[in-house]
VODREN-598956 format. One record per residue (C-alpha): residue number from 0; residue in three letters; x, y, z. Coordinates in nm, 2 decimals, padded with zeros to 4 digits, always signed. Example, Ala and Ser with C-alpha at 12.3 -4.5 7.8 and 13.67 -1.06 7.14 Angstrom:
<pts>
<num->0, residu->ala, u->+01.23, v->-00.45, w->+00.78>
<num->1, residu->ser, u->+01.37, v->-00.11, w->+00.71>
</pts>
This chain:
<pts>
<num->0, residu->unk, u->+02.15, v->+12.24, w->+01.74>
<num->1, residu->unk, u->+02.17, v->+12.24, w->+01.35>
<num->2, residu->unk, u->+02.36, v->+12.00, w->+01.12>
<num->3, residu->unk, u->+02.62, v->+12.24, w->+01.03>
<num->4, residu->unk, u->+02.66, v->+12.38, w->+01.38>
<num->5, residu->unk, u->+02.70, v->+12.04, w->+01.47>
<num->6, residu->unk, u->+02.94, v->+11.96, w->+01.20>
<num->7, residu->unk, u->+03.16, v->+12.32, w->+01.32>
<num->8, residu->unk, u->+03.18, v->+12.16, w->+01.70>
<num->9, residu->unk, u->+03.28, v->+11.84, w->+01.60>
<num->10, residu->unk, u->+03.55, v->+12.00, w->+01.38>
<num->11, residu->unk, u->+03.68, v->+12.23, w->+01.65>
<num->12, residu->unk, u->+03.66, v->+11.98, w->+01.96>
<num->13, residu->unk, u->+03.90, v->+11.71, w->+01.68>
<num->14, residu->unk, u->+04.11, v->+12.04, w->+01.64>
<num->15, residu->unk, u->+04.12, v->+12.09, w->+02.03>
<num->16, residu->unk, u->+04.21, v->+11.68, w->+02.14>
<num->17, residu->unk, u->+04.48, v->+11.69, w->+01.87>
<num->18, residu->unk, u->+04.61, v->+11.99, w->+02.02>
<num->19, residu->unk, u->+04.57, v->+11.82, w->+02.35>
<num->20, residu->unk, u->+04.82, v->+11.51, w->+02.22>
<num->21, residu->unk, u->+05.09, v->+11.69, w->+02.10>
<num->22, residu->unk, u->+05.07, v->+11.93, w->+02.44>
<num->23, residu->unk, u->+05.11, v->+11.57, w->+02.62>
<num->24, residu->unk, u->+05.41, v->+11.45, w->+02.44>
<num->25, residu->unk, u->+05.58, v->+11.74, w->+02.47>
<num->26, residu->unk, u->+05.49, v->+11.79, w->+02.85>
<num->27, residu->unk, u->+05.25, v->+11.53, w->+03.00>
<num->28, residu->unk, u->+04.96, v->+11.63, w->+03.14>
<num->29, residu->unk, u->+04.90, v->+11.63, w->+03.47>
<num->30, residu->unk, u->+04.51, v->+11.51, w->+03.39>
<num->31, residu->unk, u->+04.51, v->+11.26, w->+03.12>
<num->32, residu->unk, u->+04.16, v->+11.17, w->+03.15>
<num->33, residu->unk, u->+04.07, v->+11.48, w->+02.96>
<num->34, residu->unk, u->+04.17, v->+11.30, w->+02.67>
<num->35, residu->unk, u->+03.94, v->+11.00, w->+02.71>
<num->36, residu->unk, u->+03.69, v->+11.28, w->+02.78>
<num->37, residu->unk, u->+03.71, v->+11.47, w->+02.46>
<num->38, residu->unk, u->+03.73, v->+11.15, w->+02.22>
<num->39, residu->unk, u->+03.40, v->+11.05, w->+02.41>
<num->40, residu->unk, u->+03.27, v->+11.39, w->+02.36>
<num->41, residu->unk, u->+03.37, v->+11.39, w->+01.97>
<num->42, residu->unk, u->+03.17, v->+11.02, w->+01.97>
<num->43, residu->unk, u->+02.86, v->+11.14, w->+02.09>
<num->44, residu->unk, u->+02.86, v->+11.45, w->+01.90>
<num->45, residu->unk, u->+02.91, v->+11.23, w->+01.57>
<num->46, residu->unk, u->+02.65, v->+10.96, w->+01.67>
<num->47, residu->unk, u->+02.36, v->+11.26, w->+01.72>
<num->48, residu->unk, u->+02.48, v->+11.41, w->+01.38>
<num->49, residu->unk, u->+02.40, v->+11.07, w->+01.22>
<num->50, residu->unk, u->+02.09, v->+10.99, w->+01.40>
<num->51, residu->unk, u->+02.02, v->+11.37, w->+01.29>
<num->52, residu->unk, u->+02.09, v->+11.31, w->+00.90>
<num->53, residu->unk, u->+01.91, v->+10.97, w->+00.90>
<num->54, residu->unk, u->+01.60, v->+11.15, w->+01.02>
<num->55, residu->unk, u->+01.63, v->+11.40, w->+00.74>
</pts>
């Protein structure tokens, strides 16, 4: 995956878990885990773009 494919993913999965909070406090999801799930997601995507830009 390129850097600024990368960088487009990580934008749209912050867009998506922000989404995913105010959908919670306005009616609580029944899975909250998902949550946990996409900041993890968002982690490791960042971490492999840094280890990807170090390396360049």
């Amino acid at each position: 995956m390129a850097l600024k494919d990368l960088r487009e993913r990580i934008a749209t999965e912050k867009q998506n878990l922000n989404t995913m909070r105010m959908n919670h406090v306005i009616s609580p999801l029944e899975d909250t885990s998902k949550i946990k799930k996409a900041k993890t997601d968002i982690a490791r995507m960042m971490t492999i773009l840094a280890e990807k830009e170090q390396q360049n």
